[in-house]
MARTIKOL-435980 format. One record per residue: residue number from 1; residue in three letters; x, y, z of N, C-alpha, C in turn. Coordinates in steps of 0.2 Angstrom, whole numbers, padded with zeros to 4 digits. Layout:
- num; residuo; n_x; n_y; n_z; ca_x; ca_y; ca_z; c_x; c_y; c_z
- NUM; ala; X; Y; Z; X; Y; Z; X; Y; Z
...
END
This chain:
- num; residuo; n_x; n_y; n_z; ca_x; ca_y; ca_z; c_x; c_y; c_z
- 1; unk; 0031; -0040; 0091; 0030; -0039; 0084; 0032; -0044; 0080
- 2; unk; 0026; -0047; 0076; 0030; -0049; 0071; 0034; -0051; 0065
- 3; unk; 0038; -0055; 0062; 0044; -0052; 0059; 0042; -0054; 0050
- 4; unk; 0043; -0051; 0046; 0038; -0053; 0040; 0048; -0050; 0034
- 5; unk; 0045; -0056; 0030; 0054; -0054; 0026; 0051; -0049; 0021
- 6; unk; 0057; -0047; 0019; 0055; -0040; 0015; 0059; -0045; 0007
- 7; unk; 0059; -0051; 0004; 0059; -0054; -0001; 0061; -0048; -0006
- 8; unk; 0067; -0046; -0005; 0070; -0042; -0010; 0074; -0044; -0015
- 9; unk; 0075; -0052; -0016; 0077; -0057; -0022; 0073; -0058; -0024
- 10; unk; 0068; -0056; -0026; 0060; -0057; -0029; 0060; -0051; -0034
- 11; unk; 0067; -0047; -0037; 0067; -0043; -0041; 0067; -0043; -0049
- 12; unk; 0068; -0048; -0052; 0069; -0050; -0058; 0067; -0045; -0061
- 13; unk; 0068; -0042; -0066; 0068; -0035; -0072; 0062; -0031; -0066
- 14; unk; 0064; -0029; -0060; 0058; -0025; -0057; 0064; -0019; -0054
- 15; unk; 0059; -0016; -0051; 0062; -0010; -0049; 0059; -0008; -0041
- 16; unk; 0065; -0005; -0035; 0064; -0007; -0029; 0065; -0002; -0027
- 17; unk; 0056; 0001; -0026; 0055; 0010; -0026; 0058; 0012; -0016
- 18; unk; 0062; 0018; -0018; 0062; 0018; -0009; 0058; 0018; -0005
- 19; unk; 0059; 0016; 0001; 0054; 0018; 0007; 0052; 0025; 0007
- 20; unk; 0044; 0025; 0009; 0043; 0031; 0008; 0039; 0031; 0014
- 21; unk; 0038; 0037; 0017; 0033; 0041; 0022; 0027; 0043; 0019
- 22; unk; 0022; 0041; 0021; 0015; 0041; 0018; 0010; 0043; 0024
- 23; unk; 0008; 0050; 0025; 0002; 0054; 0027; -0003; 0052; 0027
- 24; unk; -0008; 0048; 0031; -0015; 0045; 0030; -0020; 0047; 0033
- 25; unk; -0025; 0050; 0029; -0028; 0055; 0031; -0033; 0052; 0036
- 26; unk; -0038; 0056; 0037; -0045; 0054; 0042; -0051; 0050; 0035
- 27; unk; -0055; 0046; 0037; -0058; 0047; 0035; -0064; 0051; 0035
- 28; unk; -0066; 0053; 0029; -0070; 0060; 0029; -0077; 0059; 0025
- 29; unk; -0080; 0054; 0027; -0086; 0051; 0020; -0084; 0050; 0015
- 30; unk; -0080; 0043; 0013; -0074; 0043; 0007; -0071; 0044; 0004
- 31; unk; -0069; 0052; 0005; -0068; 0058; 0001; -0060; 0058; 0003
- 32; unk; -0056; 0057; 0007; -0051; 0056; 0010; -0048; 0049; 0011
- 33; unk; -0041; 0049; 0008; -0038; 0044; 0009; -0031; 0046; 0006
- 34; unk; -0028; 0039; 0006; -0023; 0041; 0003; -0022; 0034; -0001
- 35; unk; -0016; 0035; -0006; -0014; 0027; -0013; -0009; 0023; -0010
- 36; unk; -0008; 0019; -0008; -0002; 0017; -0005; 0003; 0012; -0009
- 37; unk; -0001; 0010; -0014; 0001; 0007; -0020; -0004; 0007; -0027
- 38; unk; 0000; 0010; -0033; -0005; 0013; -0037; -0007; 0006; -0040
- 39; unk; -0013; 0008; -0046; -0018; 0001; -0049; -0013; 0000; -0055
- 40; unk; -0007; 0005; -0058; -0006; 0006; -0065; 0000; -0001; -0065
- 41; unk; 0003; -0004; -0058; 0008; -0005; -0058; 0007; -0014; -0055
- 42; unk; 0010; -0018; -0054; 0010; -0023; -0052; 0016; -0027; -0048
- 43; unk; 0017; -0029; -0042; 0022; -0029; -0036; 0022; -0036; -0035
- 44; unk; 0031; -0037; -0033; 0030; -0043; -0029; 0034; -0042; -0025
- 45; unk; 0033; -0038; -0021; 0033; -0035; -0015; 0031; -0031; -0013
- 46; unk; 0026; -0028; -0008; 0024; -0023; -0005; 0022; -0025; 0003
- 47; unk; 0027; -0022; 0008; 0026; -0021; 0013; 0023; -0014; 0016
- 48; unk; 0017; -0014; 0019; 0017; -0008; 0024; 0016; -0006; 0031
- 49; unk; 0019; -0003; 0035; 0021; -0003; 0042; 0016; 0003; 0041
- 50; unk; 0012; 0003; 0049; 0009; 0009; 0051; 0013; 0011; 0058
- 51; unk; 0018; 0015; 0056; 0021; 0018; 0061; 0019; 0027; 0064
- 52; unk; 0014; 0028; 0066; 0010; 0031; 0070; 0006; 0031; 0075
- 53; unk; 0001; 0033; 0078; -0003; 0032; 0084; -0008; 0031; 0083
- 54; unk; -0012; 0030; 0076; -0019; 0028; 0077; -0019; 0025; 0072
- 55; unk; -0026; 0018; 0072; -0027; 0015; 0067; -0029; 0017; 0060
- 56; unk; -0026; 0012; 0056; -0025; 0013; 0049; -0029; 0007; 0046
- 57; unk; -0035; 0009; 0042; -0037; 0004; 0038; -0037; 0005; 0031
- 58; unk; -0035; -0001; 0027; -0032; -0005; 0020; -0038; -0006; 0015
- 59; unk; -0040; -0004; 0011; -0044; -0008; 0007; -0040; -0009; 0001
- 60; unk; -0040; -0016; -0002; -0037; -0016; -0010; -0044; -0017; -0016
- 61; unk; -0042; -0012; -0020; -0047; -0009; -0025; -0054; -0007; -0023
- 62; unk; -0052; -0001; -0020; -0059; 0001; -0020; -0056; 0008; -0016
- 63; unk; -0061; 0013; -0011; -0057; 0017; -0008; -0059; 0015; -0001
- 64; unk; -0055; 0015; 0004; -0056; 0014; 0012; -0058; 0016; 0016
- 65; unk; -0061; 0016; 0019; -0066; 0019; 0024; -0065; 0014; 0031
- 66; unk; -0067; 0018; 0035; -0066; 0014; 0045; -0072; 0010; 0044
- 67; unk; -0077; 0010; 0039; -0083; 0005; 0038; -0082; 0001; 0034
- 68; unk; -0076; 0001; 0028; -0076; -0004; 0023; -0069; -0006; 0020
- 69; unk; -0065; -0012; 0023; -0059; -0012; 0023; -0057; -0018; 0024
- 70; unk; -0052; -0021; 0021; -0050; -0026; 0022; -0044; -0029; 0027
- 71; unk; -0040; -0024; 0028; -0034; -0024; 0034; -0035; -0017; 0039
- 72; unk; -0037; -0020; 0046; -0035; -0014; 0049; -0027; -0015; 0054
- 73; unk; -0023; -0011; 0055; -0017; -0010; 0054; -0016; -0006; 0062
- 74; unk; -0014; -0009; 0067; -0014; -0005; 0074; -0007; 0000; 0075
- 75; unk; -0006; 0005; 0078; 0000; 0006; 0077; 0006; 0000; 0077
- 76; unk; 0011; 0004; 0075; 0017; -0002; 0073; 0016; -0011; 0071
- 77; unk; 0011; -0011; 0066; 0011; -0016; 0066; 0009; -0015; 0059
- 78; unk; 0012; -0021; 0054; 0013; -0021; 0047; 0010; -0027; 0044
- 79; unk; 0008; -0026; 0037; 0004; -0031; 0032; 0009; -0030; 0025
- 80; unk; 0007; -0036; 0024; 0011; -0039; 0018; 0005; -0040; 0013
- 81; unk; 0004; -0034; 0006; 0000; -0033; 0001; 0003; -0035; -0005
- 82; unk; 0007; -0040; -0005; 0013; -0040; -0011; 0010; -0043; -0016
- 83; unk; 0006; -0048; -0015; 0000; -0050; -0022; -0004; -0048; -0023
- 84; unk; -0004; -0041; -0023; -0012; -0036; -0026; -0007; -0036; -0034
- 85; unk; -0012; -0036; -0040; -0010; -0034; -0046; -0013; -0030; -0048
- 86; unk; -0012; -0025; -0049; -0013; -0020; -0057; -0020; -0018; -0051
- 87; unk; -0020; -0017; -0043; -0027; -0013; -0040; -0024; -0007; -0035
- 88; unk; -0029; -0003; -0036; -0025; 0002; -0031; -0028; 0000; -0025
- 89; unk; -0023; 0002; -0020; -0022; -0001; -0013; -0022; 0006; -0009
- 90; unk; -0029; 0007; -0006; -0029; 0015; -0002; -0032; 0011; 0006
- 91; unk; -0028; 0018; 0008; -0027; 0018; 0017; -0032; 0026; 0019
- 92; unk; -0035; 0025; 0027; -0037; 0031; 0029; -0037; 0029; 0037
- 93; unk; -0037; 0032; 0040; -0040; 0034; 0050; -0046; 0034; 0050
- 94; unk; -0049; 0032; 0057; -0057; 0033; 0059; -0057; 0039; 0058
- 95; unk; -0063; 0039; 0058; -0065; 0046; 0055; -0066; 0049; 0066
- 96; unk; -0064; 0054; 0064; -0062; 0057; 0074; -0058; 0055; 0076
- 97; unk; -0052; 0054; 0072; -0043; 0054; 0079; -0042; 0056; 0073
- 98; unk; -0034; 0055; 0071; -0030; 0059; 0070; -0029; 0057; 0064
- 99; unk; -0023; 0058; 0060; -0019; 0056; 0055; -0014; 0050; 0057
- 100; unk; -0012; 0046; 0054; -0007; 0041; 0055; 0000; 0043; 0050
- 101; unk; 0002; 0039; 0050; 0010; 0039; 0044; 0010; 0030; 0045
- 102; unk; 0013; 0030; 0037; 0013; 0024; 0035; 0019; 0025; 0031
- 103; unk; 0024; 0016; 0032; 0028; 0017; 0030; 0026; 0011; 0023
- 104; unk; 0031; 0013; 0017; 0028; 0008; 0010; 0035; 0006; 0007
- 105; unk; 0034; -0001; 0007; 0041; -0002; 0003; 0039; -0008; -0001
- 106; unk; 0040; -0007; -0007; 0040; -0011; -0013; 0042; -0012; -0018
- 107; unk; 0041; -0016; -0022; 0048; -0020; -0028; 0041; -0021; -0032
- 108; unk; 0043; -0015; -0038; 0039; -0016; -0046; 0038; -0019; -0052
- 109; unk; 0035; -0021; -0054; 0040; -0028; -0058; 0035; -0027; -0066
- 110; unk; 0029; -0024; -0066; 0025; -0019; -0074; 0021; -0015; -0071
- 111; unk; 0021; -0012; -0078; 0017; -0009; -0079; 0011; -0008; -0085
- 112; unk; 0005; -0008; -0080; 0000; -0008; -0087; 0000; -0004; -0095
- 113; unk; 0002; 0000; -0095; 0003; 0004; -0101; 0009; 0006; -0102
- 114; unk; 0013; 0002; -0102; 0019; 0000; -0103; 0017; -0007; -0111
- 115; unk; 0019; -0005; -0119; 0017; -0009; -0123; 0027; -0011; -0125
- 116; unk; 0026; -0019; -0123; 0034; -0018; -0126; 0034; -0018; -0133
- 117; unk; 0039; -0018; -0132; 0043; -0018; -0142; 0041; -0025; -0146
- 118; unk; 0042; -0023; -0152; 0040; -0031; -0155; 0049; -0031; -0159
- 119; unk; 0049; -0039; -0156; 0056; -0040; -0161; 0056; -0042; -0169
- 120; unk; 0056; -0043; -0172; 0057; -0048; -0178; 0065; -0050; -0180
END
């Protein structure tokens, strides 16, 4: 397997959401999926492990499908999505096997609808 840093010195004023366990569903006529990193928000870092038994396909901005995708993701093997900005990033299974889990770890750094303050 291999080894990819998880660049958690890359936090300047961000926030570094826990790991999290994430259910990815079948593909079902792109009606099912799951967010794996939301569009609202902007990362400089996002790792994702698919630690389950079936393939996991990635699409950044748009919804993912076993037909239209940008990373596919075999068990235990992980992708580094840390330069996507401000797009949501969805995962799904071939449609006929099973559900997978996916693991997510990443470091926040804005937010779009976030307006800061004006100084004077």
């Amino acid at each position: 397997m291999a080894t990819l840093s998880l660049r958690a010195g890359r936090v300047t004023n961000g926030s570094v959401n826990t790991p999290s366990l994430v259910t990815v569903p079948l593909d079902a006529g792109s009606s099912e999926h799951v967010k794996l990193l939301d569009g609202r928000y902007q990362y400089t870092t996002a790792l994702v492990q698919n630690v389950g038994a079936e393939n996991m396909y990635i699409r950044v901005g748009g919804v993912a499908t076993d037909d239209v995708y940008h990373i596919k993701l075999s068990p235990m093997s992980q992708a580094d999505v840390g330069d996507v900005q401000f797009t949501d990033v969805t995962a799904c299974t071939a449609a006929g096997t099973g559900t997978t889990v996916a693991v997510v770890f990443s470091v926040q750094i804005d937010d779009s609808d976030h307006t800061p303050g004006t100084a004077y």
